[in-house]
Wavefront OBJ file of the C-alpha trace (Angstrom):
o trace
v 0.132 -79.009 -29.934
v 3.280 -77.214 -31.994
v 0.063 -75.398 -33.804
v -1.445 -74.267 -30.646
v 1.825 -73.294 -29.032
v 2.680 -71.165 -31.738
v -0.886 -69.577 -31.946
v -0.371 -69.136 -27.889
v 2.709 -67.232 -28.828
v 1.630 -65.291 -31.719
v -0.984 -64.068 -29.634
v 1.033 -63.208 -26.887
v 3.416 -61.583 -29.615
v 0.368 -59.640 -30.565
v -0.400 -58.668 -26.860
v 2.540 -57.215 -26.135
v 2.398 -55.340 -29.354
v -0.882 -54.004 -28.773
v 0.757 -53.080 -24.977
v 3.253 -51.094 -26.521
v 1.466 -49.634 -28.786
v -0.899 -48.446 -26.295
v 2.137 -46.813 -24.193
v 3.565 -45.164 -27.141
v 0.100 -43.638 -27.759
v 0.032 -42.569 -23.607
v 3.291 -40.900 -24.524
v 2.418 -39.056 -27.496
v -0.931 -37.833 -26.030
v 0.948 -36.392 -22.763
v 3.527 -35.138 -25.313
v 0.695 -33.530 -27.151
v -1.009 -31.981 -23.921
v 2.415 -30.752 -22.507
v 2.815 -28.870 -25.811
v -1.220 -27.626 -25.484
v -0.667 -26.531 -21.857
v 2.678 -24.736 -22.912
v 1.048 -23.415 -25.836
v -2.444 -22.063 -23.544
v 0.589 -20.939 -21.311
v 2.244 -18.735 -23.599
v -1.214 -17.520 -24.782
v -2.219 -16.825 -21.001
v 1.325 -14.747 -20.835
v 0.841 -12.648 -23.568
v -3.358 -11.930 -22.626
v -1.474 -10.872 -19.150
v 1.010 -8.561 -20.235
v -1.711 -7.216 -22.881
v -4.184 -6.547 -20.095
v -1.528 -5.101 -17.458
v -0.476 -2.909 -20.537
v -4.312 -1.789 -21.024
v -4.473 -1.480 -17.204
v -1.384 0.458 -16.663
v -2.339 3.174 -19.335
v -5.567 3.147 -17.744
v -4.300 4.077 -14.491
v -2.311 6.971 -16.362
v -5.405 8.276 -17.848
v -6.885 8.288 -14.672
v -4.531 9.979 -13.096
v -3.818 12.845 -16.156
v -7.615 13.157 -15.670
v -7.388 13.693 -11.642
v -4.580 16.495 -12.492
v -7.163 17.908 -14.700
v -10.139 18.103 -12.956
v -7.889 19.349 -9.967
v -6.585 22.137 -12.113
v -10.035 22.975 -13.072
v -11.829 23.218 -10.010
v -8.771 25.242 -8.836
v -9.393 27.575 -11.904
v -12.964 27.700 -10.969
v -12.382 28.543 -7.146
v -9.895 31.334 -8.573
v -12.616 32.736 -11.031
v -15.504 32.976 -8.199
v -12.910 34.643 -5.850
v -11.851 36.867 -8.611
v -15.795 37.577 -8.983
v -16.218 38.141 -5.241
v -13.019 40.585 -5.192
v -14.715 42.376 -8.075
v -17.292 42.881 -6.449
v -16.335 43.799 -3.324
v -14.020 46.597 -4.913
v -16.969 47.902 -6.367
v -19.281 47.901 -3.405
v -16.234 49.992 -1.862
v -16.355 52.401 -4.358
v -19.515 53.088 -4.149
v -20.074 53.257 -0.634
v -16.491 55.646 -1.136
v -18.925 57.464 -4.092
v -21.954 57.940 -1.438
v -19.266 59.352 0.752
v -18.097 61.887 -1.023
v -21.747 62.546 -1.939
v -22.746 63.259 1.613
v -19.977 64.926 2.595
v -19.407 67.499 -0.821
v -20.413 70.710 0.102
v -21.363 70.341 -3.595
v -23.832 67.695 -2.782
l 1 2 3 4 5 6 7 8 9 10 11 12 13 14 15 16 17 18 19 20 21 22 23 24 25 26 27 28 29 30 31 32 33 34 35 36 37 38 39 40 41 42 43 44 45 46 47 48 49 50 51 52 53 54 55 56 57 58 59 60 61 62 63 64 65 66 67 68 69 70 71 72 73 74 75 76 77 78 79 80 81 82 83 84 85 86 87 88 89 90 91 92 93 94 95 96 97 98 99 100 101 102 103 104 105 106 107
């Protein structure tokens, strides 16, 4: 019987062991995954401010290229008006030229 108690107690010894070492190894794992999540965190923070960096200069390009292709098509309106006031002053002349033609007692 003092055999059996003690076995009954050194396996209850042995139970409780095994409990605690099965919380211990709960704790450590959720210690572990807090410091994974914080880790992926701080990884996820730094991919953010990466990509809002990549986005913001994108948005500058964007815009420098707006300005430009405003600028240009306002250069190229300003060339075909130049063109049209060319031409214009030369169709005056020479209408001025047939004129003058008509008119010369020269002529």
């Amino acid at each position: 019987r003092m055999q059996q108690t003690r076995t009954n107690q050194s396996e209850e010894e042995k139970e409780a062991a095994n409990e605690d070492n099965r919380i211990r190894m709960q704790q450590t794992r959720t210690n572990q995954s807090e410091e994974e999540k914080e880790a992926a965190n701080e990884g996820n923070r730094t991919h953010m401010q990466q990509w809002r960096s990549v986005e913001d200069n994108r948005r500058r390009e964007n815009a420098n290229n707006s300005e430009r292709m405003q600028q240009w098509r306002s250069d190229a309106e300003n060339r075909v008006q130049e063109r049209q006031n060319r031409r214009q002053r030369a169709e005056e002349r020479q209408a001025y030229i047939e004129q003058l033609r008509r008119t010369s007692p020269i002529g």
